[in-house]
matplotlib code that plots the C-alpha trace (Angstrom):
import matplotlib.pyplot as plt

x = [177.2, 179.0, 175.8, 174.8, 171.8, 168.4, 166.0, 162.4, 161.1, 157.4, 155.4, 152.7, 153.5, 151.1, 152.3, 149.4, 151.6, 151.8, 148.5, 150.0, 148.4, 150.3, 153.0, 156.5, 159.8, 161.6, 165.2, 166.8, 170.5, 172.4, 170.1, 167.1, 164.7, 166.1, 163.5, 159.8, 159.2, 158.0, 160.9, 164.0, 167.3, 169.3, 172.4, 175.8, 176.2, 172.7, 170.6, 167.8, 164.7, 161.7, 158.1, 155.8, 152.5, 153.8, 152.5, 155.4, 155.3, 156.6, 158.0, 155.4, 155.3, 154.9, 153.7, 153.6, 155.8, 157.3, 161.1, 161.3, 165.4, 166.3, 165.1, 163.4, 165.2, 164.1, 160.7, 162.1, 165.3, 166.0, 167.6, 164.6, 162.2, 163.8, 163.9, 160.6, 159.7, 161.3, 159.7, 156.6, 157.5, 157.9, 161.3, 160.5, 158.9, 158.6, 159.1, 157.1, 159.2, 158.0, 160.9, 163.0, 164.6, 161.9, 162.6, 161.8, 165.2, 168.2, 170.4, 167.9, 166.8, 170.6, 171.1, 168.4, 169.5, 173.1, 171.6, 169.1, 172.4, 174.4, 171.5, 168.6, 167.4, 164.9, 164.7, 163.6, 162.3, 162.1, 158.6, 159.6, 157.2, 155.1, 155.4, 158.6, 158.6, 154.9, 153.7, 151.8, 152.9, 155.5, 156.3, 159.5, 162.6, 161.0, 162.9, 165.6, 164.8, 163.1, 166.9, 167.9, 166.0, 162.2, 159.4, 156.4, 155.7, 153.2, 153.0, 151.2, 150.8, 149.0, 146.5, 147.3, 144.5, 145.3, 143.5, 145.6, 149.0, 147.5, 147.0, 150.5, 151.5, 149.9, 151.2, 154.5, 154.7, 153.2, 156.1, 158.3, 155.6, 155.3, 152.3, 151.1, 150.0, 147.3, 146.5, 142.5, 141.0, 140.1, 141.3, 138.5, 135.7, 138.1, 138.4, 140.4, 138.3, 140.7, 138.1, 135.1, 132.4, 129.7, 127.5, 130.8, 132.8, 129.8, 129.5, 133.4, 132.9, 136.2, 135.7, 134.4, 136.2, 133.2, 133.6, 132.9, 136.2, 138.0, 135.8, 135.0, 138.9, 138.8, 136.1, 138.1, 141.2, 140.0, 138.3, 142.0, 143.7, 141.0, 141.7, 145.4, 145.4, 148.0, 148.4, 146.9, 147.0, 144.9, 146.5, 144.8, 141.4, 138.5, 135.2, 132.1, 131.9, 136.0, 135.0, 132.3, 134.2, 136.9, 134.7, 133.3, 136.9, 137.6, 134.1, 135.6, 139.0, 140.9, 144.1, 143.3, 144.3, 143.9, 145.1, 144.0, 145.3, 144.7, 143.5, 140.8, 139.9, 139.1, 138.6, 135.9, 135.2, 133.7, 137.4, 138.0, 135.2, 136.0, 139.5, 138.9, 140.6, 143.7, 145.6, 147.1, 143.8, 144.3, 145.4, 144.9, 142.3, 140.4, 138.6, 135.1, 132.2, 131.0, 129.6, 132.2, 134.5, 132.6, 132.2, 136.4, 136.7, 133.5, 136.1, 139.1, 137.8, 135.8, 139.6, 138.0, 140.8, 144.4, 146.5, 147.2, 149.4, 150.5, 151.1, 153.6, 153.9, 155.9, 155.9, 157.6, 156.1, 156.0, 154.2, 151.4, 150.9, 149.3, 146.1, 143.6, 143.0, 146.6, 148.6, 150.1, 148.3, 149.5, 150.2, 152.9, 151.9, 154.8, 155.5, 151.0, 149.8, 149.9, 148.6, 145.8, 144.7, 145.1, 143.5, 140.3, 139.5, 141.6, 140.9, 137.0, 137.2, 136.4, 139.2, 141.2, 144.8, 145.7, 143.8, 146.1, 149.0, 148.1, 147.3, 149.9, 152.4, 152.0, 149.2, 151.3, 154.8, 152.7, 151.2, 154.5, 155.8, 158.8, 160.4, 158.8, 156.2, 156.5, 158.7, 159.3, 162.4, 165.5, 162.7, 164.2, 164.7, 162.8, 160.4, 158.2, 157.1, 154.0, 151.8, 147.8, 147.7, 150.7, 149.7, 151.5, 151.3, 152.9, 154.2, 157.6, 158.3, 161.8, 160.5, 161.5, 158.3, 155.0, 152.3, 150.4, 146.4, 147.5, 150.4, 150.6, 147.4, 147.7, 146.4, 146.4, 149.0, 152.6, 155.5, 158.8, 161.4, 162.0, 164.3, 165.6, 167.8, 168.1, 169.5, 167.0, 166.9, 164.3, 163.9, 160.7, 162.7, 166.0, 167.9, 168.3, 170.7, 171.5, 173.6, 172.0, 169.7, 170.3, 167.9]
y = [-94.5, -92.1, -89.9, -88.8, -91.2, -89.3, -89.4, -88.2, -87.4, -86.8, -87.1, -88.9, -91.6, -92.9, -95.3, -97.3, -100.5, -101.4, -100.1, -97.5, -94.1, -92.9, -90.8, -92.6, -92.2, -93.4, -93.9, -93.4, -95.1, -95.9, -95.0, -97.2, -97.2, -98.5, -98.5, -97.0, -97.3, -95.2, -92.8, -94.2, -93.0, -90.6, -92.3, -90.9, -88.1, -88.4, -85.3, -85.1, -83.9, -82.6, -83.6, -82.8, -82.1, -82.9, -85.9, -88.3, -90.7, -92.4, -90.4, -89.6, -92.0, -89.8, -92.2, -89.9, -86.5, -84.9, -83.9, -82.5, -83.0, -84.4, -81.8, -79.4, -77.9, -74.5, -75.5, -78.3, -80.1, -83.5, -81.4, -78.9, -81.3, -83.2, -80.6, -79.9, -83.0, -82.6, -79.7, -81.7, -84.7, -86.6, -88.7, -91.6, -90.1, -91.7, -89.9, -89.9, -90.6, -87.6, -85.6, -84.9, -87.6, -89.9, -92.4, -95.5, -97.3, -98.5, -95.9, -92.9, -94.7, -95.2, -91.5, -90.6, -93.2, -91.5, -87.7, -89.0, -91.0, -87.1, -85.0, -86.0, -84.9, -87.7, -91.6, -91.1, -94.4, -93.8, -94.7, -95.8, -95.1, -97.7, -96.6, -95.5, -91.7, -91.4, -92.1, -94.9, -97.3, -99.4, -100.5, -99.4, -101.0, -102.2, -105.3, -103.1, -100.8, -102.7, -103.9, -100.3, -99.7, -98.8, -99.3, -98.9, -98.0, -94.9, -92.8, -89.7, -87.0, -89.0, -91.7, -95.1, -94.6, -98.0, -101.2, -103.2, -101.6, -101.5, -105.3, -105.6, -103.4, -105.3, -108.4, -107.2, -105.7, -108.6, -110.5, -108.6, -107.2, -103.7, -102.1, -100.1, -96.3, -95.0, -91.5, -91.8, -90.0, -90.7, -88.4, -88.5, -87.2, -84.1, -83.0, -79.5, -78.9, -77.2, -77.4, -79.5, -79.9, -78.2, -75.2, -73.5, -74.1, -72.7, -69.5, -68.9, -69.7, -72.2, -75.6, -78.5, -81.8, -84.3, -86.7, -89.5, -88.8, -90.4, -93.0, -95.0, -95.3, -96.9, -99.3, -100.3, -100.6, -102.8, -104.9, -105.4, -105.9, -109.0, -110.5, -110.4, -110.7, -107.5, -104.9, -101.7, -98.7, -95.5, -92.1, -89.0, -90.3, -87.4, -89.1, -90.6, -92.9, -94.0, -95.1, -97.1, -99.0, -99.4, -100.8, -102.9, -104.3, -105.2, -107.0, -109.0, -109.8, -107.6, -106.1, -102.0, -99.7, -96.0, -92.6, -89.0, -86.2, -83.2, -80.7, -83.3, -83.4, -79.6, -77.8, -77.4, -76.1, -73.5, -72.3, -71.9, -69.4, -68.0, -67.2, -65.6, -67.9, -68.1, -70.6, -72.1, -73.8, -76.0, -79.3, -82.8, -84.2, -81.0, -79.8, -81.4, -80.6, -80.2, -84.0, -86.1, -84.3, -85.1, -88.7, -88.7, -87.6, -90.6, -93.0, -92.1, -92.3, -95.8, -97.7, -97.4, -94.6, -96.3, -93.4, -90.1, -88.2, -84.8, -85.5, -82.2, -80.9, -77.3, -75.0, -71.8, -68.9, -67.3, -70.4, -70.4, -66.3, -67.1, -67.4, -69.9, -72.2, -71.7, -72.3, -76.1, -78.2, -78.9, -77.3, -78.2, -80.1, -81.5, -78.8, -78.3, -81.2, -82.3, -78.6, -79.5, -82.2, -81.4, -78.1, -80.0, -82.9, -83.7, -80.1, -80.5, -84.4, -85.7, -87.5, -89.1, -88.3, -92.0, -92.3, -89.4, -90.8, -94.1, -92.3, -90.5, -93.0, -97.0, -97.2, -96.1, -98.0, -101.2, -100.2, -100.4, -102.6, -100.0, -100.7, -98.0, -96.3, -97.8, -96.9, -100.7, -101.2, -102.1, -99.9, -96.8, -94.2, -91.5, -89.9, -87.0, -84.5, -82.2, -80.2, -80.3, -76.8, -74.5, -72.7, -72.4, -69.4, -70.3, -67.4, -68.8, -72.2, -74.6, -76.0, -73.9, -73.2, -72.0, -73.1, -73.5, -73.1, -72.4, -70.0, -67.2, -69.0, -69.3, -73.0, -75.3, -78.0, -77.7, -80.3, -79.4, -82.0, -84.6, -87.4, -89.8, -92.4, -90.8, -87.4, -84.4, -83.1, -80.5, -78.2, -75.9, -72.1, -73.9, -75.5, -78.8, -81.1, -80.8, -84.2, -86.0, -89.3, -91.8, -94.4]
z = [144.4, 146.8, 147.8, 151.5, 152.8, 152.6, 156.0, 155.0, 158.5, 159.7, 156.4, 155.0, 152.8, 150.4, 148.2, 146.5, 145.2, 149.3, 150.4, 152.4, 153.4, 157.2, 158.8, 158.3, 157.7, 154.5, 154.4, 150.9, 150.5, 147.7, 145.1, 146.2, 149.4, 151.8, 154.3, 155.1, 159.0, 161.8, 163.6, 161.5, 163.0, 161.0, 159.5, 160.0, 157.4, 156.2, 154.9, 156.6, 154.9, 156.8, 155.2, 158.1, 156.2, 152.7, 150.9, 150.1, 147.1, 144.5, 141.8, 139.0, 135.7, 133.0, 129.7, 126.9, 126.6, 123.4, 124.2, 120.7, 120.6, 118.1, 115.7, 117.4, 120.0, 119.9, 121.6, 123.8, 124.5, 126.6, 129.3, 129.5, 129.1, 131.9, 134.4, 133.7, 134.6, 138.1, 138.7, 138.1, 140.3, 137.5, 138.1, 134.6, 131.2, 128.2, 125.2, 121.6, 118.0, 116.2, 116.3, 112.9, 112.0, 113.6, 116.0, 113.6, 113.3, 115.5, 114.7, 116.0, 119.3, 119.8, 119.5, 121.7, 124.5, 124.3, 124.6, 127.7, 128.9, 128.6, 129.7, 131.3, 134.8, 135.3, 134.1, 130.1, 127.9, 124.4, 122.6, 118.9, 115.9, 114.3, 110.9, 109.0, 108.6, 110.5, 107.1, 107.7, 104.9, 106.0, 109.7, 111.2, 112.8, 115.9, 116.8, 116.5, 118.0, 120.9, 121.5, 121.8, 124.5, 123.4, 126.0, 123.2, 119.8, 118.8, 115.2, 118.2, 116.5, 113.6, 113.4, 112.0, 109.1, 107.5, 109.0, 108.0, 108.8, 112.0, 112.2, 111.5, 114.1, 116.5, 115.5, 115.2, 118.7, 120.2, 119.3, 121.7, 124.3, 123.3, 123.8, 121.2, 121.8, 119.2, 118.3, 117.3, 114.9, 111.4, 109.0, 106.8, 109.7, 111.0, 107.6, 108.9, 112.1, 114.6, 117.8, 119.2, 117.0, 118.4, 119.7, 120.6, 117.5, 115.4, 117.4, 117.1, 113.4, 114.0, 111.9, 114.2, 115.0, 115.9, 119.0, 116.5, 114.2, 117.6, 119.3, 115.6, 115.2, 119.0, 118.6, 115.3, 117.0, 120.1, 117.4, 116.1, 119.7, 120.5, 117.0, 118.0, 121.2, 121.6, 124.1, 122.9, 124.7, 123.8, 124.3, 125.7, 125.3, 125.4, 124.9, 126.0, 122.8, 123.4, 127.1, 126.2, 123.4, 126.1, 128.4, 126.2, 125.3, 128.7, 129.7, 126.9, 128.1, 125.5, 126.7, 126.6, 128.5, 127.8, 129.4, 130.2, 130.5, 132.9, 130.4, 129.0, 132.7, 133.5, 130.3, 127.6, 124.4, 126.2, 127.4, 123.8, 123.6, 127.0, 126.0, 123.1, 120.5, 122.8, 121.0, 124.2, 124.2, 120.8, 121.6, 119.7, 120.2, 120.9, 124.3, 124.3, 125.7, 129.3, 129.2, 127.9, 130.7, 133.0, 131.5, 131.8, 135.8, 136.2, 134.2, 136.0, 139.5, 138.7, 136.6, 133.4, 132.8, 133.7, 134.2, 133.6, 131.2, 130.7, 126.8, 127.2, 124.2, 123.9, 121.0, 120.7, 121.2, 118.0, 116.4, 119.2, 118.2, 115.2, 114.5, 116.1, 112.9, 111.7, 115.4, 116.0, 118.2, 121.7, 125.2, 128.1, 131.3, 133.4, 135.3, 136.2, 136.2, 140.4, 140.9, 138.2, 139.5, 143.0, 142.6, 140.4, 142.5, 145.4, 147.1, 146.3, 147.4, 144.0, 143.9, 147.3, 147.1, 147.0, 143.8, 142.5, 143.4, 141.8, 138.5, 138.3, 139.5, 140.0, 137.3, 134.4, 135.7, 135.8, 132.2, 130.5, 133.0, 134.3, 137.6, 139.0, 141.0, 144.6, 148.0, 148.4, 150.4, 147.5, 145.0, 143.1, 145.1, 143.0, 145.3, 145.2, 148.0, 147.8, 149.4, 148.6, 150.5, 149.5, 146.3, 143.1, 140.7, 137.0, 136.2, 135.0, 133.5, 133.7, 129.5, 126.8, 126.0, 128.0, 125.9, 128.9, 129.8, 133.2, 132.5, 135.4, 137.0, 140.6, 141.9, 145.2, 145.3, 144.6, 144.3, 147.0, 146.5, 143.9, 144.3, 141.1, 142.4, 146.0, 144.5, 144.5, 141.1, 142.2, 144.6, 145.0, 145.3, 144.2, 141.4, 143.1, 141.9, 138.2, 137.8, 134.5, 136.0, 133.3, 133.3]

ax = plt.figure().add_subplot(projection="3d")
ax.plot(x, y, z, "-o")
ax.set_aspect("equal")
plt.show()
């Protein structure tokens, strides 16, 4: 690699795999850190980045995104997604198999390694389906496709509903390390409820999703991951009842892990009411009420939560115009979620900025066991710089698709620079870089 040397001068590193939280230099060369020291001299040639009062950290670890391509490109492609990302500080995403075809053989993760390989801005790890076709019936390729280059396996965007198939998975995974990523919630107890159930649903008139429909399908699954001893992963949990079956798991030695996401952290039902059936408030699961969120920012600050994810999911506009019941789940969050969270907790000190860096960075990397997530010297050199005082306003988006809650909201925090593999693939103001980062 031919790039310039990067000096980051004068900023405050806080990189929780080392323990560190002070003002230092950080050297990128070569594509990798090459050193984190106080007052590093400037190489020859180097560019030489200034970070006084920025935060700088590892790049964010992103564990669940849909890129939509293939399939679906007019809500989302790779390269959108991607840049997204960057403008996030997200420099490693992994990507979920419900696109069209589904990735649930070789031949489609091949493809999808190829189009990251051509187009992506930022390190992207394909997650492969469990099931073939998201059906549910039969598992897919994923010895196969584990050789091509998958990280995890996840039907998102559909419950496993069989018990058994669900044993197999397990199993199955197990036999090559692959954690498995489950969507909860039994069919048979949402029944076609697009919101919470609860006081809010029944006053909108909207039918209601109950809290149970997700945390009986967790307390099943754990049951499953201690009988075979398999890493199990639970995506975008959002209640009180999913917490306590996780922390039950664990007291027990079963290997769970589980996620949140930024909107499950500061929204509620009651948004849906406040917004006046604005359907960039319908995502799966649904917003709960005020005391499972509040049960979620108590789980994330105490480990019971891992990590969090953004579970970006972008729809085009015309499909998020239509009415409340009848709109497709899901809303974006690469490019908001620091200002979110930053915004949420860090500014209001219910949160301390190394515990957002750690969630959003060297908790998920050590989750799926990716490379990534720390500034240690011969680390990748993906690195993110941001401000916990600047102010951003989201008024345009780099996705195809601005199925955002936040959408021209103005809120504290904002990314400046991102670095994948010592390049800066984001800018704040700027293009940045636009050279694909394959992983």
């Amino acid at each position: 690699m031919n790039d310039a040397p990067v000096l980051i001068t004068g900023g405050r590193v806080v990189d929780p795999s080392r323990g560190l939280d002070q003002g230092l230099d950080v050297l990128l060369r070569d594509g990798v850190v090459a050193r984190v020291d106080e007052r590093i001299a400037a190489p020859k040639g180097a560019t030489v980045v200034d970070a006084e009062g920025l935060v700088v950290a590892p790049g964010f670890v992103d564990l669940h995104v849909h890129l939509r391509e293939p399939g679906y490109e007019y809500k989302e492609t790779i390269a959108t997604g991607t840049a997204a990302a960057a403008a996030g500080g997200f420099t490693t995403v992994c990507s979920m198999a419900n696109t069209s075809p589904v990735v649930d053989d070789a031949a489609t993760a091949s493809f999808v390694v190829r189009r990251i390989r051509e187009t992506a801005l930022v390190r992207v790890f394909p997650i492969g389906a469990v099931s073939k076709g998201l059906e549910g019936k039969e598992l897919a390729e994923i010895g196969l496709m584990k050789a091509e280059g998958i990280v995890a396996v996840s039907d998102d965007g559909r419950p496993i509903a069989s018990g058994l198939l669900m044993r197999r998975a397990l199993e199955y995974a197990s036999m090559f390390d692959l954690p498995v990523v489950v969507h909860e919630e039994d069919p048979s107890l949402v029944a076609g409820g697009v919101m919470n159930e609860g006081w809010a649903s029944t006053r909108l008139g909207l039918p209601g999703w109950p809290a149970v429909a997700e945390s009986s399908m967790v307390a099943r699954d754990v049951e499953l991951a201690a009988l075979t001893g398999a890493r199990l992963h639970v995506a975008h949990v959002s209640t009180r009842g999913s917490l306590a079956a996780v922390r039950r798991a664990r007291a027990e030695g079963v290997r769970v892990s589980c996620e949140v996401t930024p909107h499950h952290l500061t929204l509620t039902d009651e948004d849906v009411a406040r917004s006046a059936y604005d359907t960039r408030f319908k995502m799966n699961p649904p917003l709960r009420d005020e005391a499972d969120r509040a049960a979620l920012v108590e789980a994330l600050a105490d480990g019971t939560i891992d990590c969090v994810a953004t579970d970006h999911a972008p729809h085009h506009d015309d499909e998020k115009a239509m009415e409340f019941a009848a709109a497709p789940f899901g809303v974006t969050g690469l490019e908001t979620a620091l200002a979110v969270l930053v915004d949420s907790f860090v500014a209001t000190r219910l949160l301390p900025l190394t515990r957002l860096v750690e969630v959003l960075s060297t908790a998920p990397a050590r989750l799926f066991g990716l490379p990534y997530g720390t500034l240690a010297e011969g680390a990748a050199g993906d690195v993110v710089l941001f401000s916990t005082d600047r102010w951003t306003t989201f008024s345009s988006f780099r996705s195809r698709s601005r199925n955002s809650p936040w959408a021209d909201r103005t809120l504290r925090g904002r990314v400046e620079r991102t670095f994948v593999r010592g390049r800066e693939v984001y800018a704040a103001g700027g293009p940045g870089v636009v050279t694909p980062a394959s992983a």
